[in-house]
DSSP file (Angstrom, degrees, kcal/mol; ACC not computed):
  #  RESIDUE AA STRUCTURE BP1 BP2  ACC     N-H-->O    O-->H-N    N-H-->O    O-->H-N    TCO  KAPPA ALPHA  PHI   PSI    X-CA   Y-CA   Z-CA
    1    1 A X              0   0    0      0, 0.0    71,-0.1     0, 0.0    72,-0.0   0.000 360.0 360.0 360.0 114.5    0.0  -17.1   -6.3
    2    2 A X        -     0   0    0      1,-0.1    74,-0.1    77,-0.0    70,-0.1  -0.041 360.0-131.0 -53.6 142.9   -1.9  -13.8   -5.5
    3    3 A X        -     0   0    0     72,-0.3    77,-1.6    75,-0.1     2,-1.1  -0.625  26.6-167.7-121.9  69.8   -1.4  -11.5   -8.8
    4    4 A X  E     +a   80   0A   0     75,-0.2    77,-0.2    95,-0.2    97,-0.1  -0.297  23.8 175.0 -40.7  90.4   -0.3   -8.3   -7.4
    5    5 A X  E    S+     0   0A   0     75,-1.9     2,-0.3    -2,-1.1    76,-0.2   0.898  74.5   9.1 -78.1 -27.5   -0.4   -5.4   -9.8
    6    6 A X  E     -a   81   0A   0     74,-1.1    76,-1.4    -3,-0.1     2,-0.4  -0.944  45.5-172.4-173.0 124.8    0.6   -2.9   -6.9
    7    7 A X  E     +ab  82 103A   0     95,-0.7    97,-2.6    -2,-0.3     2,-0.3  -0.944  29.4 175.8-124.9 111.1    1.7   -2.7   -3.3
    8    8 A X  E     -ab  83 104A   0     74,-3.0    76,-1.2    -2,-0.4     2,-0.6  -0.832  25.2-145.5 -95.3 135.8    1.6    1.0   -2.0
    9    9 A X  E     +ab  84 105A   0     95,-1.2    97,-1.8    -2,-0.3     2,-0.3  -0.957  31.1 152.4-109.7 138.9    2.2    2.5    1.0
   10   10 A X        -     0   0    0     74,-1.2     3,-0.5    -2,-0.6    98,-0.2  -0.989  46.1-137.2-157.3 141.9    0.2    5.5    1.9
   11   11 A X  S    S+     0   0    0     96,-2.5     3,-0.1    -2,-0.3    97,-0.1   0.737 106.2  54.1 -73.7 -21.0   -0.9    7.0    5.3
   12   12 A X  S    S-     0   0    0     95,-0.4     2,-1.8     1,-0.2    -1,-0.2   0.631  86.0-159.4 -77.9  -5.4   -4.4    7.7    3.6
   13   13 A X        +     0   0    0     -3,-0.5     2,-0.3    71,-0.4    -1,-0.2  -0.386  63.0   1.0  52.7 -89.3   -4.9    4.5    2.6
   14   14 A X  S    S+     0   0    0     -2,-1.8    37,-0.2    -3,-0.1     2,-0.1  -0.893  76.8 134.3-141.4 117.9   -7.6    4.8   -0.2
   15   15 A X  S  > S-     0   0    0     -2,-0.3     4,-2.0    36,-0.1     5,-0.2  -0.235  71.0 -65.5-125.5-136.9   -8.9    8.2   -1.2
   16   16 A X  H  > S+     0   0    0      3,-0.2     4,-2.1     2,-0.2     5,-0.1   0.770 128.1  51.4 -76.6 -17.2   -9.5    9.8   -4.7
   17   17 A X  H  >>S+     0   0    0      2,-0.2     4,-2.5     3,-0.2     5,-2.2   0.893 120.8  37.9 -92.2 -36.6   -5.8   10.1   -6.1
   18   18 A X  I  4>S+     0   0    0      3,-0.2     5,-2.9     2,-0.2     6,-0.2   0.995 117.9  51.3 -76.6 -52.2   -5.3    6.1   -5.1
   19   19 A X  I  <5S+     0   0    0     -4,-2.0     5,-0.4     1,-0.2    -2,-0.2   0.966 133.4  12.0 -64.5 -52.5   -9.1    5.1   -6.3
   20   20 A X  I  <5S+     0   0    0     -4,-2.1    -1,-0.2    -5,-0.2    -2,-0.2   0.701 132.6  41.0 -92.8  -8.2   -8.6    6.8   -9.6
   21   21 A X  I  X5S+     0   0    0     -4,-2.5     4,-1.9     3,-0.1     5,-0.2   0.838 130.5  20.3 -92.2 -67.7   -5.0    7.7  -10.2
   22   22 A X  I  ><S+     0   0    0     -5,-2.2     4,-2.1     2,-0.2     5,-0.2   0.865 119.6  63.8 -89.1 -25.0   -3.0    4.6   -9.0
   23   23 A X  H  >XS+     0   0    0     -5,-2.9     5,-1.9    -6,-0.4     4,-1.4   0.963 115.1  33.4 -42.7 -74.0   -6.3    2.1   -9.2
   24   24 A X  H  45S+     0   0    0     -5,-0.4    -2,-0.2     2,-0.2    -1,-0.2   0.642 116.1  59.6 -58.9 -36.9   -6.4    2.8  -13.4
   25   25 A X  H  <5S+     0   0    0     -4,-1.9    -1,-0.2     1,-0.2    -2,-0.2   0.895 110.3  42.0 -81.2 -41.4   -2.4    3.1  -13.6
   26   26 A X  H  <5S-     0   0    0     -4,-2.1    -2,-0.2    -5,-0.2    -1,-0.2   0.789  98.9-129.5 -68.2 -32.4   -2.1   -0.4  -12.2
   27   27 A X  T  <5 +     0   0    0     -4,-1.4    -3,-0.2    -5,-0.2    -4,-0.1   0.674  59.7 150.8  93.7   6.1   -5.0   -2.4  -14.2
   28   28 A X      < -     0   0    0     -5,-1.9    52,-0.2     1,-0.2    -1,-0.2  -0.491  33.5-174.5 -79.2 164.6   -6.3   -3.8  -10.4
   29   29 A X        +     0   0    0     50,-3.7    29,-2.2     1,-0.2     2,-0.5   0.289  64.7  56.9-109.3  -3.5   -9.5   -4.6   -9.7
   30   30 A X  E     -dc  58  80A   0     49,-1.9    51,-2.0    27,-0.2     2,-0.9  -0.863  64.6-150.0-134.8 103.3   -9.3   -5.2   -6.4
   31   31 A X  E     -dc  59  81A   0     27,-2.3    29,-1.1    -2,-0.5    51,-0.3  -0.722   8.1-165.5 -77.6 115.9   -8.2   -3.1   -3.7
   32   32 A X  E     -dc  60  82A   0     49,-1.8    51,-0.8    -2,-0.9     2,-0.6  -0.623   5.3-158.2 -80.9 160.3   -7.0   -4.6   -1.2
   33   33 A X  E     -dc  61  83A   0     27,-0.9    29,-2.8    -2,-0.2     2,-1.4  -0.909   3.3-161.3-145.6 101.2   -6.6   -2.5    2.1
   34   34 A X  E     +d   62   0A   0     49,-3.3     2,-0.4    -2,-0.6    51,-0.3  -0.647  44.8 136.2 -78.6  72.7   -3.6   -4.1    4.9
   35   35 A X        -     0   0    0     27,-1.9     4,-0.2    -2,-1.4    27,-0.2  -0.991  43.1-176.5-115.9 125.7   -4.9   -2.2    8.1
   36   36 A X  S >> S+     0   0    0     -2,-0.4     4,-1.2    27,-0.2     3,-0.7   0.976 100.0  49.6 -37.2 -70.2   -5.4   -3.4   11.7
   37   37 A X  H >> S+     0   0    0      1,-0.2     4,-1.7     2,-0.2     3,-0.5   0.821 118.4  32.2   7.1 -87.1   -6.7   -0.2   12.3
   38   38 A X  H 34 S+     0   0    0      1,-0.2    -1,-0.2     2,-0.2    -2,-0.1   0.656 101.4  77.6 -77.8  -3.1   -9.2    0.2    9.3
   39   39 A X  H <4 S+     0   0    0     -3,-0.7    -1,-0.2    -4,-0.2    -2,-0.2   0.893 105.4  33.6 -72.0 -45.4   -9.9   -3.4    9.4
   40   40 A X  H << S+     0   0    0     -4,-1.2     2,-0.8    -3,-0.5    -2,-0.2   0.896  98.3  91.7 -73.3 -39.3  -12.3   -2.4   12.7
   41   41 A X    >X  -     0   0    0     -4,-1.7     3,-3.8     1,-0.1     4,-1.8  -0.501  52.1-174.4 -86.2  84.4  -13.4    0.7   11.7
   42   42 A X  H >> S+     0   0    0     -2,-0.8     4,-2.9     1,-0.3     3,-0.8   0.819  90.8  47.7 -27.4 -59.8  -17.1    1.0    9.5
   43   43 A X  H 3> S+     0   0    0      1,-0.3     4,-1.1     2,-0.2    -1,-0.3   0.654 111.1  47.4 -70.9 -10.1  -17.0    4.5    8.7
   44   44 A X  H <> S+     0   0    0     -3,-3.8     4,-1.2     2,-0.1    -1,-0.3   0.748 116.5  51.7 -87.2 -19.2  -13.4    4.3    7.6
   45   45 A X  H XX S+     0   0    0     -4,-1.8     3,-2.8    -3,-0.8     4,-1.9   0.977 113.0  39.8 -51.1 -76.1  -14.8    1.2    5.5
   46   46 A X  H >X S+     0   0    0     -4,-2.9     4,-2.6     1,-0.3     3,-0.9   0.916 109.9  56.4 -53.3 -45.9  -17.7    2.8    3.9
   47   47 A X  H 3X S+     0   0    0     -4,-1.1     4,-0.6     1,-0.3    -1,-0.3   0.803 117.5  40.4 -64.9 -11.0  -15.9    6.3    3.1
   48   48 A X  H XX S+     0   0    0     -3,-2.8     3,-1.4    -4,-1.2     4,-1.1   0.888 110.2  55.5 -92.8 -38.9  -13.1    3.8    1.1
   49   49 A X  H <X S+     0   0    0     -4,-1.9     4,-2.1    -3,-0.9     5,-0.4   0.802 107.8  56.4 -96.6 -35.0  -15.7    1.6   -0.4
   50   50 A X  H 3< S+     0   0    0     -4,-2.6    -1,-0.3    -5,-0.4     4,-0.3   0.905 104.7  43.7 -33.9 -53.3  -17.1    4.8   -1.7
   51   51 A X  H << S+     0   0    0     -3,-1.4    -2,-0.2    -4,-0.6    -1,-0.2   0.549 116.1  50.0-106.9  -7.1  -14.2    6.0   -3.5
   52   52 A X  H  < S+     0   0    0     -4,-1.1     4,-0.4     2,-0.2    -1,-0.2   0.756 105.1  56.8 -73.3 -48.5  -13.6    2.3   -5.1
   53   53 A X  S  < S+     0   0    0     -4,-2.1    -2,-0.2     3,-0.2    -3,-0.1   0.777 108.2  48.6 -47.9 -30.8  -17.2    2.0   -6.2
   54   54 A X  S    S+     0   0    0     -5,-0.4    -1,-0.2    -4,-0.3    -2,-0.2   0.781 107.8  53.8 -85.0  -9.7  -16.4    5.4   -8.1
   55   55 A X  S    S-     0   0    0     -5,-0.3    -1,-0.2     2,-0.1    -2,-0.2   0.720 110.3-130.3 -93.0 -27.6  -13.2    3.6   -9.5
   56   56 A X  S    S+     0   0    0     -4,-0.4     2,-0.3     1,-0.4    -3,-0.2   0.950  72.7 118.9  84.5  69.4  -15.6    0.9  -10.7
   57   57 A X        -     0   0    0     -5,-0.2    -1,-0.4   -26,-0.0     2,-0.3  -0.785  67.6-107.3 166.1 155.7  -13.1   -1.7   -8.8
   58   58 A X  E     -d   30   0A   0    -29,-2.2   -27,-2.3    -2,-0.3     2,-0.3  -0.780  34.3-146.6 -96.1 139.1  -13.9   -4.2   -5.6
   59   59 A X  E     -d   31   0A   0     -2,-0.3     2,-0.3   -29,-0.2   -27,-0.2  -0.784  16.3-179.0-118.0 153.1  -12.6   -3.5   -2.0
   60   60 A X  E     -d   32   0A   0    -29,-1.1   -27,-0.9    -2,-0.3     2,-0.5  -0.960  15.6-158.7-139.5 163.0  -11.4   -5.4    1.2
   61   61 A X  E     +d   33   0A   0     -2,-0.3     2,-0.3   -29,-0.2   -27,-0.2  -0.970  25.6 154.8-116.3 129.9  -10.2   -4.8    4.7
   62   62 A X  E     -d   34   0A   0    -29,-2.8   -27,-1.9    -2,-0.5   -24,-0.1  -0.912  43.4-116.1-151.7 148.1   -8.2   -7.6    6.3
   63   63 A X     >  -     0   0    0     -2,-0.3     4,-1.5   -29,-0.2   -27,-0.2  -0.348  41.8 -99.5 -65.7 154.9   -5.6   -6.9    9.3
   64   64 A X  H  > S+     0   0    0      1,-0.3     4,-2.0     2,-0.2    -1,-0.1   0.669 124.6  55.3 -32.8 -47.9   -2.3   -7.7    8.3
   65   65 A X  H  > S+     0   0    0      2,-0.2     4,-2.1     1,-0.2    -1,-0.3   0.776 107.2  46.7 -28.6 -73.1   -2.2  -10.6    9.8
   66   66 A X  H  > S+     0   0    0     -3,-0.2     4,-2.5     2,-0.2    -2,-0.2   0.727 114.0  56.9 -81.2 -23.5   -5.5  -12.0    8.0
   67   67 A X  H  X S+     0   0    0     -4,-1.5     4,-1.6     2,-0.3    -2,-0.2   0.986 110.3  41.6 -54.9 -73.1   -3.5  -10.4    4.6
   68   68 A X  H >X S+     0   0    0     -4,-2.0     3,-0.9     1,-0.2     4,-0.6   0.906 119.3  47.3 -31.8 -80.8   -0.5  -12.7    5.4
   69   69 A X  H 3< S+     0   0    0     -4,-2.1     3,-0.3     1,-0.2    -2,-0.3   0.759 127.2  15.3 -57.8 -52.4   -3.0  -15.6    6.2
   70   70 A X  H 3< S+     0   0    0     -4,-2.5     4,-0.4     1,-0.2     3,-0.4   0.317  92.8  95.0-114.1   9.8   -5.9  -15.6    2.8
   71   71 A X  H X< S+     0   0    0     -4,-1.6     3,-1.4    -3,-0.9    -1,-0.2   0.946  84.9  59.2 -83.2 -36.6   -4.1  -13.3   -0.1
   72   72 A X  T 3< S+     0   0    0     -4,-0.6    -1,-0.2    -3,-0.3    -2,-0.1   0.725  97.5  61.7 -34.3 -26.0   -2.8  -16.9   -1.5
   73   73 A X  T 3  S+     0   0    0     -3,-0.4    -1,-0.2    -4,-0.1    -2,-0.2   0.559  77.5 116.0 -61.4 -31.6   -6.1  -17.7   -1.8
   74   74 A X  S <  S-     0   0    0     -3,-1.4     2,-0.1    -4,-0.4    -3,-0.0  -0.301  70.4-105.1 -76.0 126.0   -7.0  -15.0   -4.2
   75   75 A X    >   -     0   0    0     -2,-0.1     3,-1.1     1,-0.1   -72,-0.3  -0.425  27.3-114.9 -58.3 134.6   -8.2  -15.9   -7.9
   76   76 A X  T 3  S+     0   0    0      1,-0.2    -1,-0.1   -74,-0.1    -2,-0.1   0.339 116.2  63.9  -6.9 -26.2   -5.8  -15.5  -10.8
   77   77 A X  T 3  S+     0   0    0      2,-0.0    -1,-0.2   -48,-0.0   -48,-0.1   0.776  77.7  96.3 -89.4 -28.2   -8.7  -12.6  -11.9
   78   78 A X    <   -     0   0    0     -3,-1.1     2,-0.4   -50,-0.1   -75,-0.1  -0.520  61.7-163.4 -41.2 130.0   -8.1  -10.5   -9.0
   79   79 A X        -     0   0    0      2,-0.1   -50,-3.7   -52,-0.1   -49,-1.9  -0.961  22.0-157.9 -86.1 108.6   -5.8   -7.8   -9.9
   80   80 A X  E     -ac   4  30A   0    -77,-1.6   -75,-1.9    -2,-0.4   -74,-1.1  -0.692  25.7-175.2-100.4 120.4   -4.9   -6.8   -6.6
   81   81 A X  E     -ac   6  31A   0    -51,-2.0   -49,-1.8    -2,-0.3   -74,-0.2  -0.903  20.9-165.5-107.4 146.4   -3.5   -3.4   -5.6
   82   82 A X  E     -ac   7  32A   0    -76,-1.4   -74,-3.0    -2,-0.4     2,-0.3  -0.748   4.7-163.0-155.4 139.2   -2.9   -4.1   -2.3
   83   83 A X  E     -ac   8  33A   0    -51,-0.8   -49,-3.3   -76,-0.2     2,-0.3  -0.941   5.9-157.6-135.5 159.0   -2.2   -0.7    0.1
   84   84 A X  E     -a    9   0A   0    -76,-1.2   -74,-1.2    -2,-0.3   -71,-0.4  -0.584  25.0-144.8-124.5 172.1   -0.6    0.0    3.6
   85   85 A X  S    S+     0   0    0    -51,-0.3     2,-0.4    -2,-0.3   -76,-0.1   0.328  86.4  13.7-122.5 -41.9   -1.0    2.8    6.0
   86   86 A X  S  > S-     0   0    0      1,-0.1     4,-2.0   -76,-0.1     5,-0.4  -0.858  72.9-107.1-143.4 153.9    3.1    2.3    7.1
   87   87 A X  H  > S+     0   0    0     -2,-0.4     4,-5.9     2,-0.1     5,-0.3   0.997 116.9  52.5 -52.0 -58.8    6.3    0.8    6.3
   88   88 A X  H >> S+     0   0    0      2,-0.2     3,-3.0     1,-0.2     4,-1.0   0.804 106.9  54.4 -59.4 -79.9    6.1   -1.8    9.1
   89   89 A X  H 3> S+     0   0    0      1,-0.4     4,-0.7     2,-0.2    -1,-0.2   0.545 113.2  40.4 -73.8 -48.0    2.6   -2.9    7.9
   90   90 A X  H 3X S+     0   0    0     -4,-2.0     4,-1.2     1,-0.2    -1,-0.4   0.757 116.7  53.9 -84.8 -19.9    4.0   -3.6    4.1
   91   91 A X  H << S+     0   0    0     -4,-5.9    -2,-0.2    -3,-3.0    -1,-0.2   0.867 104.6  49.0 -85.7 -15.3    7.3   -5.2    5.8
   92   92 A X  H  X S+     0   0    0     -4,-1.0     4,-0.8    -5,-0.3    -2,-0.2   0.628 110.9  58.4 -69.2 -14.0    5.3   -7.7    8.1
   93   93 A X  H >X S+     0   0    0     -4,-0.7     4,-4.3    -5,-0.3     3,-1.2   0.893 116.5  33.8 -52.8 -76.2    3.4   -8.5    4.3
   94   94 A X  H 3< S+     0   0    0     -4,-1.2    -1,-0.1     1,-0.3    -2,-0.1   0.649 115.3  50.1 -55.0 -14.5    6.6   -9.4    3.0
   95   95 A X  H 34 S+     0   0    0     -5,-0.1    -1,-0.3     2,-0.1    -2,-0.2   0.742 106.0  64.4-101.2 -16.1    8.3  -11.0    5.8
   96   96 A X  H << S-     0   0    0     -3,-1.2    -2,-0.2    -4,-0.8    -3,-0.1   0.741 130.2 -92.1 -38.9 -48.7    5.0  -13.0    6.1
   97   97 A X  S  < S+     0   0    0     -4,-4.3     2,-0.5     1,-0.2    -3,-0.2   0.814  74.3 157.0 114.7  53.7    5.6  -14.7    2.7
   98   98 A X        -     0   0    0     -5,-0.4     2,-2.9    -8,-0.1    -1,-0.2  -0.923  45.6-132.7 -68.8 111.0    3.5  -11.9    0.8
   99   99 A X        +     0   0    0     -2,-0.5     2,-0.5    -3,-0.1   -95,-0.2  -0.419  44.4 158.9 -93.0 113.0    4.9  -12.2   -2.6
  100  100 A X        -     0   0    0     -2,-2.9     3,-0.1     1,-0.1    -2,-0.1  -0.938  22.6-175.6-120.5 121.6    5.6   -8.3   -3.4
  101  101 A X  S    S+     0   0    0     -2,-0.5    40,-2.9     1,-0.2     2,-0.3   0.767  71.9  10.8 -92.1 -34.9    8.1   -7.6   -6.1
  102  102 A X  E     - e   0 141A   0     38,-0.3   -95,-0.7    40,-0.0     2,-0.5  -0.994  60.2-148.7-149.6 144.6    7.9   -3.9   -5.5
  103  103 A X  E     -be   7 142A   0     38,-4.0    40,-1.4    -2,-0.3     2,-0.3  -0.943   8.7-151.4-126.3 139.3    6.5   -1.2   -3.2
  104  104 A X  E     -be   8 143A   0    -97,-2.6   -95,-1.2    -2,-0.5     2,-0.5  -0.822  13.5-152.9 -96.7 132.6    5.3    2.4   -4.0
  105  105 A X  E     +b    9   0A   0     38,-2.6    40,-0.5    -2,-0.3   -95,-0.1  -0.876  22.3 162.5-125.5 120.5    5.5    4.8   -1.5
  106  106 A X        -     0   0    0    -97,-1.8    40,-0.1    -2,-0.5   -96,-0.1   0.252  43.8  -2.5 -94.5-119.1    3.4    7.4   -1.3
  107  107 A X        +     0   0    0     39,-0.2   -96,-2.5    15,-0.1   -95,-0.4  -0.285  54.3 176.2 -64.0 137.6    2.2   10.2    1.0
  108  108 A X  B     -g  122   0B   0     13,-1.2    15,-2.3   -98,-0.2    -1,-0.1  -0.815  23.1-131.8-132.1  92.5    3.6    9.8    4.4
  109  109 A X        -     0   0    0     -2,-0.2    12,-0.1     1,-0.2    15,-0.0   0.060  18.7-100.2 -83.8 144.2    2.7   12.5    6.9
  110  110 A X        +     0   0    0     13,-0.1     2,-0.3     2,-0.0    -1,-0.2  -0.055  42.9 170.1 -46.6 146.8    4.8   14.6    9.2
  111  111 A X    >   -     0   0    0      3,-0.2     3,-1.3    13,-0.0     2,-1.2  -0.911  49.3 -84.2-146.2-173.7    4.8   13.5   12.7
  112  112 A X  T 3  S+     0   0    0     -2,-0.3     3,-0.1     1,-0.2    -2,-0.0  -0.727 119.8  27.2 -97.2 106.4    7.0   14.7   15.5
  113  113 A X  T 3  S+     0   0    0     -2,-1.2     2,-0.5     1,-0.4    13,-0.3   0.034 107.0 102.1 126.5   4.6   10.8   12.5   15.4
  114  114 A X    <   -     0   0    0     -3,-1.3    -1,-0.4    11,-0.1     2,-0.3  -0.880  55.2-167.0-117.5 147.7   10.1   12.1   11.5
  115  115 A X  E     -H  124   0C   0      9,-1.7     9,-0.6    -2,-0.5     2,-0.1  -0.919  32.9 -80.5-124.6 162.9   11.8   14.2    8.6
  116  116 A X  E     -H  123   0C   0     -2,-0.3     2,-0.4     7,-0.2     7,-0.3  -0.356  43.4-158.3 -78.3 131.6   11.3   14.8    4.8
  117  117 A X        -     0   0    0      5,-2.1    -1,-0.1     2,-0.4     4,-0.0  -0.956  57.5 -49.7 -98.8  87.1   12.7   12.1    2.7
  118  118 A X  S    S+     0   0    0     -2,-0.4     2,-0.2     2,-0.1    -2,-0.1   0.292 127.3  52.6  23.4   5.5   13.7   12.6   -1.0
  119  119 A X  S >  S-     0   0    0      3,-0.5     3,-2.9     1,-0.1    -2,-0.4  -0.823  87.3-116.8-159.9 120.5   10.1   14.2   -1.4
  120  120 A X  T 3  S+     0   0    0      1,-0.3    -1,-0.1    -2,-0.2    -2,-0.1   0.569 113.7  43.0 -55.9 -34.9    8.0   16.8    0.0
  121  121 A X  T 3  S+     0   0    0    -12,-0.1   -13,-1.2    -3,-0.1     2,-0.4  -0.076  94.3  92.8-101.3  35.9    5.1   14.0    1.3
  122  122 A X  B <   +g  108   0B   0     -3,-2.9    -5,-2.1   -15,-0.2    -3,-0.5  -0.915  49.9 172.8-126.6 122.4    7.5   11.5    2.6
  123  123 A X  E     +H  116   0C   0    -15,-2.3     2,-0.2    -2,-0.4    -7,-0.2  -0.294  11.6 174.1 -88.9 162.6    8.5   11.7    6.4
  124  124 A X  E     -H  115   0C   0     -9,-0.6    -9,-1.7    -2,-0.2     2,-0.3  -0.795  18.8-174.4-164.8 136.1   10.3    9.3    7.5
  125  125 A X     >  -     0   0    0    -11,-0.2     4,-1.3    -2,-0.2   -11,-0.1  -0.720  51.8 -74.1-118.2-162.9   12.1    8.4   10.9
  126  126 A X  H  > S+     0   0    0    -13,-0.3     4,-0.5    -2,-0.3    -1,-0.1   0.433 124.7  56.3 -68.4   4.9   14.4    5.4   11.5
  127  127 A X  H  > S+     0   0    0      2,-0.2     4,-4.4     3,-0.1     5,-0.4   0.745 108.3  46.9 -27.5 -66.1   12.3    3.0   11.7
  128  128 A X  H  > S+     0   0    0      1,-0.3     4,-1.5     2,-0.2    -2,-0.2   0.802 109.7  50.4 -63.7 -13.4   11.0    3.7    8.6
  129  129 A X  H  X S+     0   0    0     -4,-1.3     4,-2.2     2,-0.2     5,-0.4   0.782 111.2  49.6 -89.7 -43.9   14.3    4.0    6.8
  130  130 A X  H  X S+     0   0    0     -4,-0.5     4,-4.6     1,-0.2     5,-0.2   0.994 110.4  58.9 -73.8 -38.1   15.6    0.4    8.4
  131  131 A X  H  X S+     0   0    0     -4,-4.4     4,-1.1     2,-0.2    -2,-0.2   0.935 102.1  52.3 -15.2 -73.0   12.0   -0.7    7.0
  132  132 A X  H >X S+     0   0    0     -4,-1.5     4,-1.5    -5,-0.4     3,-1.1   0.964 115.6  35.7 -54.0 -52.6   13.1    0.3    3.8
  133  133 A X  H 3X S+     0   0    0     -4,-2.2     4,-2.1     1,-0.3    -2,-0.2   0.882 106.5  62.2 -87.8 -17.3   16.1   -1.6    3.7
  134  134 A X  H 3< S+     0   0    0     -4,-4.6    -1,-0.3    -5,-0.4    -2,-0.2   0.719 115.1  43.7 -63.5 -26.3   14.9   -4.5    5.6
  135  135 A X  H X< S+     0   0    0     -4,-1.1     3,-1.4    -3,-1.1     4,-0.3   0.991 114.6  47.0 -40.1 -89.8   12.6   -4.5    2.3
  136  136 A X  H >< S+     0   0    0     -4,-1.5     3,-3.7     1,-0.3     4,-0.4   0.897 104.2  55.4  -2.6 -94.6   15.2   -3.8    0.0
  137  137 A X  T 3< S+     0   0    0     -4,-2.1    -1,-0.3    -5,-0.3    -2,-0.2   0.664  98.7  70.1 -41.4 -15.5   17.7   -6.4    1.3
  138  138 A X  T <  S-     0   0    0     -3,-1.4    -1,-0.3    -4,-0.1    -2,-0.2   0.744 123.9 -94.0 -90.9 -35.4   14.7   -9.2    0.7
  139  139 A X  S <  S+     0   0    0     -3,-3.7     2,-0.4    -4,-0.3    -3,-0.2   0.539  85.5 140.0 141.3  11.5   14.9   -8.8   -3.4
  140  140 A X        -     0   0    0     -4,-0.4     2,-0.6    -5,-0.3   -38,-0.3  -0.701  56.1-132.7-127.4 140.5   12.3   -6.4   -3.3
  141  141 A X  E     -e  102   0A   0    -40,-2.9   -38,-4.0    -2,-0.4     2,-0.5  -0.630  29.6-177.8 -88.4 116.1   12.1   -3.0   -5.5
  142  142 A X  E     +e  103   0A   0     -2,-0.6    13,-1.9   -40,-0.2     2,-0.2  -0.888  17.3 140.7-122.4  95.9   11.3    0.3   -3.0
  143  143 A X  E     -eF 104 154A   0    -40,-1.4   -38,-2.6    -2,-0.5     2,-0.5  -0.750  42.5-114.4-126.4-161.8   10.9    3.5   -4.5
  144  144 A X  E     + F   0 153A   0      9,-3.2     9,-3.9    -2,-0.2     2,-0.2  -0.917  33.6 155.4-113.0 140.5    8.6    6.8   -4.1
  145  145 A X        -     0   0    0     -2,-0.5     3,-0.2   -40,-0.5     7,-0.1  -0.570  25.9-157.2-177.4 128.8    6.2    8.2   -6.5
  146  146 A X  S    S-     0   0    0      5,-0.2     2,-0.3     1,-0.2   -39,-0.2   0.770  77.6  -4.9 -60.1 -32.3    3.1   10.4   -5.3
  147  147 A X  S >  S-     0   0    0      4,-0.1     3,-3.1     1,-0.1    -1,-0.2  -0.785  83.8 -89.1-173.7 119.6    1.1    9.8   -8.2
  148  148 A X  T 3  S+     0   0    0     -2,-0.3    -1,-0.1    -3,-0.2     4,-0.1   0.593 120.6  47.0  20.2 -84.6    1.3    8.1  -11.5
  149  149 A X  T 3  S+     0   0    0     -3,-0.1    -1,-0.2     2,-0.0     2,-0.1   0.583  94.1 107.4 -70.4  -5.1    2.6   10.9  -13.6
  150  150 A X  S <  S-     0   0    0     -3,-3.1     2,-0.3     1,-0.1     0, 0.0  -0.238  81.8 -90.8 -54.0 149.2    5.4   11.8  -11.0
  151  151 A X        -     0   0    0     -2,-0.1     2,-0.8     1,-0.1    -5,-0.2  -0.364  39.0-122.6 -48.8 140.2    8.6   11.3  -11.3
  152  152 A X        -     0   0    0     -2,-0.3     2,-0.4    -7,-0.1    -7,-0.2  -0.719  26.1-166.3-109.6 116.0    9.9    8.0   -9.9
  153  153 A X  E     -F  144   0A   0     -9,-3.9    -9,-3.2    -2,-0.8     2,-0.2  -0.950  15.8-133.2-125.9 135.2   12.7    8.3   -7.1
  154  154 A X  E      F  143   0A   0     -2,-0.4   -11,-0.3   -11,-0.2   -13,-0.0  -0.658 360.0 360.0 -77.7 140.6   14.7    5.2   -6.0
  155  155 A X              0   0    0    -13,-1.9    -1,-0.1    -2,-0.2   -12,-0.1   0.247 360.0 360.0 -88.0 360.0   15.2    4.3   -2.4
């Protein structure tokens, strides 16, 4: 059983407020990073593996899909925070047989069809909202909070 300290979702993936804010508030050591997307991409690699190195913490990229398939696998010393890019990414985790007890959601950026959602950096359209409750309805605790010291709002 993968020991999950933290499953986030954020459109940034991993920049400074996740490598040092939510990295240190969770106790991981290990980021994990659930992308297709970033999975391919070096330069998005190295500019994350940067900001983890500064966090003093270990990194990986695996598509979802390869998340699903080797995160059982994962040593009892890993302390995993495990991040997303999207709702659908962290609800194929979990409908996968990722066992994730709760999901943070942070920043989630406007796009055109999407609107502010209990919080000034969460967009959301329907998708993301049946997402949420397709979550939800699974046992699984889904709220927002932007950063550590925020306030904690329930979905």
């Amino acid at each position: 059983m993968p020991n999950i300290k933290l499953a986030r979702i954020d459109n940034r993936l991993v920049h400074g407020q996740v490598g040092n804010q939510w990295t240190g508030a969770s106790g991981a050591n290990l980021i994990v990073v659930a992308d297709d997307e970033c999975a391919q991409d070096p330069i998005m690699k190295q500019v994350m593996t940067m900001t983890a190195d500064a966090a003093g913490v270990g990194i990986r990229f695996f598509t979802v899909q390869k998340t699903i398939d080797v995160i059982s696998k994962a040593s009892p010393k890993q302390l995993i925070f495990l991040v997303c890019k999207n709702p659908q990414a962290m609800r194929k985790l979990i409908d996968g047989g990722v066992p994730i007890k709760a999901v943070n959601v942070g920043n989630m950026h406007s796009a055109p069809g999407k609107v502010t959602y209990k919080e000034a950096h969460v967009y959301v359209d329907d998708q993301d909202l049946e997402d949420f409750e397709a979550m939800k309805a699974k046992g699984v605790d889904v709220y927002i909070q932007i950063a550590p010291g925020n306030k904690r709002i329930d979905i």
